[in-house]
C-alpha positions in Angstrom: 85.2 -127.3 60.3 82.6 -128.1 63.0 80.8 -131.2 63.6 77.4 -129.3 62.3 79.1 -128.8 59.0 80.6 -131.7 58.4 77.6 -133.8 59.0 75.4 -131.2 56.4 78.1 -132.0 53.6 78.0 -136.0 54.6 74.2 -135.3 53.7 75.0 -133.5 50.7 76.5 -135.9 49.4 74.3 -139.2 50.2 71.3 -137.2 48.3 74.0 -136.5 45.3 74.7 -140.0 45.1 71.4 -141.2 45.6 70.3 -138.7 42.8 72.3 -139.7 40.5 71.3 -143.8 40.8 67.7 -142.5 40.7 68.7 -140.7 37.2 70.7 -144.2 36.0 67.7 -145.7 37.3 65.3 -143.9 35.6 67.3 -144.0 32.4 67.8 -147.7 32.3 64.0 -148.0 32.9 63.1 -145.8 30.2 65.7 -148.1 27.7 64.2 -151.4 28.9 60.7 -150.0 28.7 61.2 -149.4 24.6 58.8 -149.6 22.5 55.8 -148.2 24.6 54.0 -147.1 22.3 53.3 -148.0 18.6 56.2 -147.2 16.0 55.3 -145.8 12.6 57.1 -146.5 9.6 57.0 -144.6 6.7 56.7 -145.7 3.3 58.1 -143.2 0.8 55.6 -144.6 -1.9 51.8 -145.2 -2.7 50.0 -148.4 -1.3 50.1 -151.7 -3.7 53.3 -151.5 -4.5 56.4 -153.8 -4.0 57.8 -151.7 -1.0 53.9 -151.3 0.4 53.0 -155.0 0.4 56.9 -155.7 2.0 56.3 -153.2 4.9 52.5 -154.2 5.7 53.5 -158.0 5.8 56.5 -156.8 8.3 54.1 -154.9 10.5 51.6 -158.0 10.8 55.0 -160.1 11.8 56.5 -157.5 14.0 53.7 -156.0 16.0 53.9 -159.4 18.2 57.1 -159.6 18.9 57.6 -155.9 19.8 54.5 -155.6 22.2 53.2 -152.5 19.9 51.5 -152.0 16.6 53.9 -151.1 13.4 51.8 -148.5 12.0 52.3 -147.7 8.3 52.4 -144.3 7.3 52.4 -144.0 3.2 54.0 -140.6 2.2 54.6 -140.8 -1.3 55.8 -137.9 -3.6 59.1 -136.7 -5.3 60.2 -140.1 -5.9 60.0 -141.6 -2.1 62.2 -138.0 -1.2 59.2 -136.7 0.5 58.6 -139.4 3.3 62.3 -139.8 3.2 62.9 -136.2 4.3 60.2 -136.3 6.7 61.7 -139.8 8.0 65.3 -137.8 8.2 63.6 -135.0 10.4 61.7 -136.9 12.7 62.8 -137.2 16.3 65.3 -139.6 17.2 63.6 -141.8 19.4 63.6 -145.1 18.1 59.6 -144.2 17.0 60.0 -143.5 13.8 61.4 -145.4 11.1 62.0 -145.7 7.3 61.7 -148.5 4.3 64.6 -147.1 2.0 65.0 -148.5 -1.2 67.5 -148.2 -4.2 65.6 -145.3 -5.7 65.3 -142.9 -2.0 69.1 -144.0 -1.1 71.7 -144.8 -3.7 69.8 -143.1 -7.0 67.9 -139.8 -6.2 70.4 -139.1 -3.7 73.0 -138.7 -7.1 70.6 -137.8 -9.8 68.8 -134.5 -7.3 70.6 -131.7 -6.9 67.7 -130.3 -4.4 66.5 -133.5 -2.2 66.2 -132.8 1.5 68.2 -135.1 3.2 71.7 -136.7 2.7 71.2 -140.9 2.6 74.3 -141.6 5.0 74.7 -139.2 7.6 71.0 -138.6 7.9 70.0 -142.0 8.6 70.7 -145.0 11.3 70.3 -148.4 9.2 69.1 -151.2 11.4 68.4 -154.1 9.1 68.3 -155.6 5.2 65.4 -157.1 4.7 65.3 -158.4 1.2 66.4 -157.1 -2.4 63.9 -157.5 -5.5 66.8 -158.1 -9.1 65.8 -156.4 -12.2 65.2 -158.9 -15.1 65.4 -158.8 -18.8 62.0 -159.7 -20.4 60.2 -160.0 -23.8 57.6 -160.6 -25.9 56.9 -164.1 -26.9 57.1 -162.8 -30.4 60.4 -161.6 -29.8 62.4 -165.1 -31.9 65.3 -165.3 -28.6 64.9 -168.2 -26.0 67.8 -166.8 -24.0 69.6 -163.8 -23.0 72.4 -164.5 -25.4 70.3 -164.9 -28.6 68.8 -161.7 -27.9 71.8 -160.0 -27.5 72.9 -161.9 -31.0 69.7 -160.3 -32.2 70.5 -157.0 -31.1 73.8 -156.4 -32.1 72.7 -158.1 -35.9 69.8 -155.8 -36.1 71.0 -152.4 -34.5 68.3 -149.5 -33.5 65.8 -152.2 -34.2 65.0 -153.2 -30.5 63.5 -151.0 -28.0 62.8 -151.8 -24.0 60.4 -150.3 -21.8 61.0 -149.1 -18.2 59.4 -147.6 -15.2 60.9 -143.7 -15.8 64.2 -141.9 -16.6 66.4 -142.0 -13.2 64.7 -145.6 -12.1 66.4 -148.3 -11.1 64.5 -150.2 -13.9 66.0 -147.5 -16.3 69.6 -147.7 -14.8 69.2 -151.9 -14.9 68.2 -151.6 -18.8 71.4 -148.8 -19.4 73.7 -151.1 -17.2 72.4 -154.1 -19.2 73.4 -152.5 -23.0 76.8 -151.0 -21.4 77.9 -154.2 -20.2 76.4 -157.0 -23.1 78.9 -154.5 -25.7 77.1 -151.2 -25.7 73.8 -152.2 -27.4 72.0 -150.1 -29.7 68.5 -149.7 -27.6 65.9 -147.3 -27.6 65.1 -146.3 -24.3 61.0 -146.1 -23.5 59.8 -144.6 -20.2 56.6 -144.9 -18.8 55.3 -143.7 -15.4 55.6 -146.9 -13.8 55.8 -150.9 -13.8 51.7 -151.2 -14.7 51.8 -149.2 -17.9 54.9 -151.2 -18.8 53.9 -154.4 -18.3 50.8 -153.3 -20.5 52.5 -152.5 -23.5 54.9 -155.7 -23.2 52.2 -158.0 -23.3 49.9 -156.4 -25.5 53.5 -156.7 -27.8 53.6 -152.3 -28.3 57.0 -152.7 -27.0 59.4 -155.8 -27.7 61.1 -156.1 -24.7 61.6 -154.4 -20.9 63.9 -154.2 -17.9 61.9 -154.0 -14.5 61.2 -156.2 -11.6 61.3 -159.4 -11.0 58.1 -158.5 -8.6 56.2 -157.4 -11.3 57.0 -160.0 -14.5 56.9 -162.6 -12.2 53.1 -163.3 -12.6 53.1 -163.0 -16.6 56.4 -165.0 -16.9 54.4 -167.5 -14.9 51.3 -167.8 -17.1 53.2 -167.5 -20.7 52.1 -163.8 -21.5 55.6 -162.7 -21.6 59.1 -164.4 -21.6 61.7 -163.6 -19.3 65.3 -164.2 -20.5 67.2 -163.2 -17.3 67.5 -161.9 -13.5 70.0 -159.0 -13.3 71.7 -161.0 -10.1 75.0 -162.7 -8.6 73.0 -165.7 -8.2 69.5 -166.6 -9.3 66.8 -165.3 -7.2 65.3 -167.6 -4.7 61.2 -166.5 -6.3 62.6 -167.5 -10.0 64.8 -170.0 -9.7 63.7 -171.5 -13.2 65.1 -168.1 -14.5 69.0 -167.8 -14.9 71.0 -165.0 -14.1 72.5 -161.9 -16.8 75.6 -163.0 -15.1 75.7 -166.5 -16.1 74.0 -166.2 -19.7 77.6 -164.1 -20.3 76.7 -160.5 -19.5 79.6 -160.1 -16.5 78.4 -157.1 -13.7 75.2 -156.8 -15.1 73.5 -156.8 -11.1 70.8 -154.4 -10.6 67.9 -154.8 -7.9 66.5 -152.3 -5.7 66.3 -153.3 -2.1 64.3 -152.6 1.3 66.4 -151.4 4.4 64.6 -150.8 7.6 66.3 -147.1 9.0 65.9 -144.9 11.9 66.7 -141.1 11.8 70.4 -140.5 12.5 71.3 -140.2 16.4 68.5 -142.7 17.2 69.9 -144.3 20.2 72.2 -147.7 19.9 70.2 -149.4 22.3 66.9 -148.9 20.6 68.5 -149.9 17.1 70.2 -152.9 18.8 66.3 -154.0 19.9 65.0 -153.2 16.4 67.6 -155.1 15.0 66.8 -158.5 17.0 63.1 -158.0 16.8 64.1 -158.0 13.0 66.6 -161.0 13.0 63.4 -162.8 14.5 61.2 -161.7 11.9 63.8 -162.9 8.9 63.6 -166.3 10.9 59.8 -166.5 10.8 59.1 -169.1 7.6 55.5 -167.5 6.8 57.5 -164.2 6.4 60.2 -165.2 4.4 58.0 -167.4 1.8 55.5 -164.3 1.7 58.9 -162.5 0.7 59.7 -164.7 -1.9 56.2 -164.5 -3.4 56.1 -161.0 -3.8 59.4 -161.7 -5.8 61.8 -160.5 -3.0 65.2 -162.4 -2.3 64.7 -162.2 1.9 68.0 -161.4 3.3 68.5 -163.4 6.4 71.7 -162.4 7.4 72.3 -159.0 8.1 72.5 -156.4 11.0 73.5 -152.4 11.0 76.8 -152.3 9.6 76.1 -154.5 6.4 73.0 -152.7 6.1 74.9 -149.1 6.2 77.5 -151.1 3.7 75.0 -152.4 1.5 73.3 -148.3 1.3 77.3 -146.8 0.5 78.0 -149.8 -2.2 75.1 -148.9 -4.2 75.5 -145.1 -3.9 79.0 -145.8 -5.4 78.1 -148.3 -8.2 75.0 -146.0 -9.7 77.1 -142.9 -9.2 79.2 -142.9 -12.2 75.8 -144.4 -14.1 73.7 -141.5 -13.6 76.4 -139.5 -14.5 77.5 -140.6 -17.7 73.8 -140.7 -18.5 73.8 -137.0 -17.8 70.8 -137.6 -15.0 71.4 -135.1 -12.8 69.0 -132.4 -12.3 
């Protein structure tokens, strides 16, 4: 090989190598340049709601410490399916993200036969924010003063009761079915209405005796006398109610229902952008102000969690509704 040739292919290679360091370059300035540019987060549901006021509180703690705006994006419809399909279509790039509750990934997910996305393989969790328990609630006319003299009512006066919750295939719904299978397969008539306001309506004005639905939303009533709640659907009592004790510990073993908030990303997000998500997040769980707005809003915060409980958490609950909905005959 002549001397010409060999020093073209000595050149060859130099700008090879030095391409290549350019590319790593460029790539590990593209990573350590994330976010650089706002993030929107999509809200499966209309504003006012539990899940609204949790995500807007999150973006006002957030935006600081990421050096861009958290913009929400409500897209409500179909149950939170519709801005959890677009979520699950949305381009990977650690721009777009989700707040999935029980409903959009461990219920519809089982009770649809037609919904647009699959809740594990579709999705990247990054964090678990907080989880709001069902409760077990009546009117003050109602004569129990605890969970277990209402369930001594109950099973003395069968078909008499009825409860109240916020529509067939809810987590309120499943929390009130979970509650009769598990206190001796209670004779209760099951009342849906479109929602927590119209429930909380008829409880108080005493149309309906007694309801399962969140701890968010009886919290305020409980408070000021208008209703009585009897017991939180949790392991433990719930950090915004302590006063109130637990299904659990009034007698009523595995009756634990709550729908939660986990922060995802599309699937095939990349690790290093859900790794960044995930400490801006651990900071925001630390922030005091947050937590204690949390807490208000009748949400037990969550402060230690990362993307493998969070993906744990979402696969539990699929499991443990599963067989629910389907002895319930839910699926459509």
């Amino acid at each position: 090989m002549s001397q010409d040739k060999v020093h073209i292919n000595r050149i060859a290679a130099s700008l090879i190598v030095a391409g290549a360091a350019l590319l790593g370059a460029n790539a590990t300035q593209a990573q350590d340049s994330y976010p650089d540019r706002p993030i929107r987060l999509i809200v499966p549901f209309p504003p006012g709601g539990q899940t609204d006021n949790v995500s807007r509180r999150l973006g006002a703690t957030i935006t600081p410490i990421l050096g861009q705006q958290l913009v929400i994006d409500n897209r409500s419809g179909a149950s939170g399916t519709l801005g959890s399909g677009e979520a699950a279509r949305a381009k990977p790039d650690g721009y777009t993200l989700l707040m999935s509750t029980s409903s959009t990934h461990a219920i519809n997910p089982t009770v649809m036969s037609n919904i647009s996305y699959d809740a594990v393989k579709d999705f990247a969790p990054i964090r678990v924010i907080g989880t709001g328990p069902m409760t077990i609630s009546v009117h003050p006319s109602v004569p129990a003063r605890t969970l277990k003299q209402l369930i001594a009512n109950i099973k003395a006066h069968p078909g008499k009761y009825s409860y109240g919750n916020a529509g067939v295939g809810s987590v309120n719904h499943l929390g009130g079915e979970l509650f009769k299978l598990r206190a001796g397969k209670l004779e209760i008539l099951m009342v849906p209405y479109k929602g927590a306001g119209p429930v909380m309506q008829e409880l108080i004005g005493g149309q309906i005796p007694m309801a399962c639905t969140s701890l968010s939303s009886v919290l305020p009533h409980h408070r000021s006398g208008r209703i009585r709640t009897l017991a939180v659907m949790k392991d433990e009592r719930s950090t915004s109610a302590p006063d109130i004790p637990t299904a659990v510990e009034s007698g009523v073993p595995g009756a634990v229902a709550y729908t939660f908030n986990i922060l995802l990303a599309p699937a095939g997000t990349p690790r290093s952008a859900i790794d960044f998500l995930n400490g801006a997040m651990k900071k925001v769980m630390s922030d005091r102000t947050f937590v204690d707005t949390l807490v208000k809003l009748g949400v037990d915060p969550i402060t230690e969690s990362d993307p493998e409980k969070a993906a744990a958490m979402m696969r539990a609950e699929i499991e443990k509704w599963r067989p629910i909905i389907e002895t319930l005959g839910l699926r459509r």
